[in-house]
N, C-alpha and C positions, 0 to 999 in steps of 0.2 A: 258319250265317248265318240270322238271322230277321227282318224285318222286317214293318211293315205299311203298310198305304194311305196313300200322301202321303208315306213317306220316301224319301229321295233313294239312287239308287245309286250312286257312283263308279267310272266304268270307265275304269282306266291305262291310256295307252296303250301296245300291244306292243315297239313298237322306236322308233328314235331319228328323232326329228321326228314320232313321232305322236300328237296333244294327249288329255289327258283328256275322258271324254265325263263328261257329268252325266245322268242319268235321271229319273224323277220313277215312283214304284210306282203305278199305277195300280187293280193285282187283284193278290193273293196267289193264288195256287194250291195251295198247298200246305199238308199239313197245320200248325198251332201255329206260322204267318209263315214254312216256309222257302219256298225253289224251287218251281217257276219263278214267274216274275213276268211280268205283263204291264206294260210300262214306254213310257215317251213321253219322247225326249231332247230337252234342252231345245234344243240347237243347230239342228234341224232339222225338230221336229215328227214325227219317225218314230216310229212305235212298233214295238213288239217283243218277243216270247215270252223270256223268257231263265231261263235257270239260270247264274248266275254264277258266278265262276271263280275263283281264288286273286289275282287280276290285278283285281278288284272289294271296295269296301266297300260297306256301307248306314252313309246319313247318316240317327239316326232326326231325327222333324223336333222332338221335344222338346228337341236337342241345339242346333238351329237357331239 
């Protein structure tokens, strides 16, 4: 997984009735765009350290 600044993360959700999150990348941490990311979901304004999971895409935002 690689992304950078401003692309969007997609986080499924786990089980049944629980919505997709959206994230927006704030900071790469990682080397060459991957893991972890500092991210800010659009639903709620929280932000969040994360290393994503098999259960996540990146939306890059060229794609937008």
């Amino acid at each position: 997984m690689r992304a950078v600044k401003g692309d969007q993360l997609l986080v499924h959700g786990r089980i049944v009735g629980q919505h997709d999150r959206i994230a927006v990348i704030l900071e790469v941490l990682g080397p060459d765009g991957t893991p972890p990311y500092r991210v800010r979901f659009e639903d709620d304004g929280h932000e969040a350290l994360m290393s994503p999971g098999p259960d996540s895409v990146v939306r890059h935002k060229e794609d937008a």
